[in-house]
N, C-alpha and C positions, 0 to 999 in steps of 0.2 A: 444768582447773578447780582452784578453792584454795577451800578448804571452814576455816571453824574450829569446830575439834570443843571438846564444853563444858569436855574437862578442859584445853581452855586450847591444845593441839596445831592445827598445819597438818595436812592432807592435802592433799596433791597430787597429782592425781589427771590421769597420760598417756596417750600410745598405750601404751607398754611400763608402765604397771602404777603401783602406785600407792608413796608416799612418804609417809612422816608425819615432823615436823618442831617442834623449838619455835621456829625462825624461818625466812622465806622472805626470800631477799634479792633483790633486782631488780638481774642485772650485766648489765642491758640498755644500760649505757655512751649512747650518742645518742640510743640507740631505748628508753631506759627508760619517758619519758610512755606509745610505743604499746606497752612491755607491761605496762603497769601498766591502760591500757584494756582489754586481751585476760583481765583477772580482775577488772575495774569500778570499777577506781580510778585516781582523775583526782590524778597526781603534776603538784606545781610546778614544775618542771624548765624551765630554760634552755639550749640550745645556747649555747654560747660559745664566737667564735674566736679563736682565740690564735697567736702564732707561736711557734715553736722552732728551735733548730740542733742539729744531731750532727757532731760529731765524726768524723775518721779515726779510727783504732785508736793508743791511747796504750799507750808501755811502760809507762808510771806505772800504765795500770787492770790489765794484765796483769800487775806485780807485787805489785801490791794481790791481786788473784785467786789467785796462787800462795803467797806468805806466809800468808793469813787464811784461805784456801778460801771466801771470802763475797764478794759485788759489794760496792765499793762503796753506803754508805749513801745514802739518798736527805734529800736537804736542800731544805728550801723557807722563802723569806723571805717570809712574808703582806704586812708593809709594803711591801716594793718587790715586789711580784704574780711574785716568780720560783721555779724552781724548778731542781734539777739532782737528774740519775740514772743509773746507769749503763746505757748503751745497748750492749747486745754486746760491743766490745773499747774501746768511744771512753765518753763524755758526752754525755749530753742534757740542754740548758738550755733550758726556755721560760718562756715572760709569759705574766699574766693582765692584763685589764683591771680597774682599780678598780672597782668596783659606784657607781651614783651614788646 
């Protein structure tokens, strides 16, 4: 249960006990719509498929990782629906569809 208390706080309220909060995030990922029903809120959410490729393991991202101690940043072009991240030792590139 997700209760809002008047001075403006969540509780969150499980099996294992309860949680107060100044915000609830929903990282229900696919299944966010059915848990946003499981606390009575009807979320807009869309599935959308998309493809992607990964990569082998590139020396390029494993020197990147040794010099900075950080992945690879993540980069996304909105105009052309792409994106790129690093995925374990390689790249992860995928597409969105335009919205019509």
């Amino acid at each position: 249960d997700i209760v809002r208390r008047p001075d403006g706080l969540w509780r969150v309220i499980t099996n294992k006990g309860e949680v107060v909060a100044e915000h609830v995030v929903n990282a229900g990922g696919l299944w966010a719509r059915e848990v946003g029903r499981m606390v009575g809120l009807e979320l807009p959410v869309l599935a959308m498929e998309h493809m992607y490729l990964i990569t082998e393991d590139m020396p390029q991202v494993a020197d990147w990782n040794r010099k900075t101690g950080t992945e690879i940043i993540h980069a996304v072009d909105f105009d052309g629906e792409l994106y790129l991240r690093q995925e374990r030792g390689g790249m992860l590139m995928g597409t969105y569809e335009k919205a019509n």
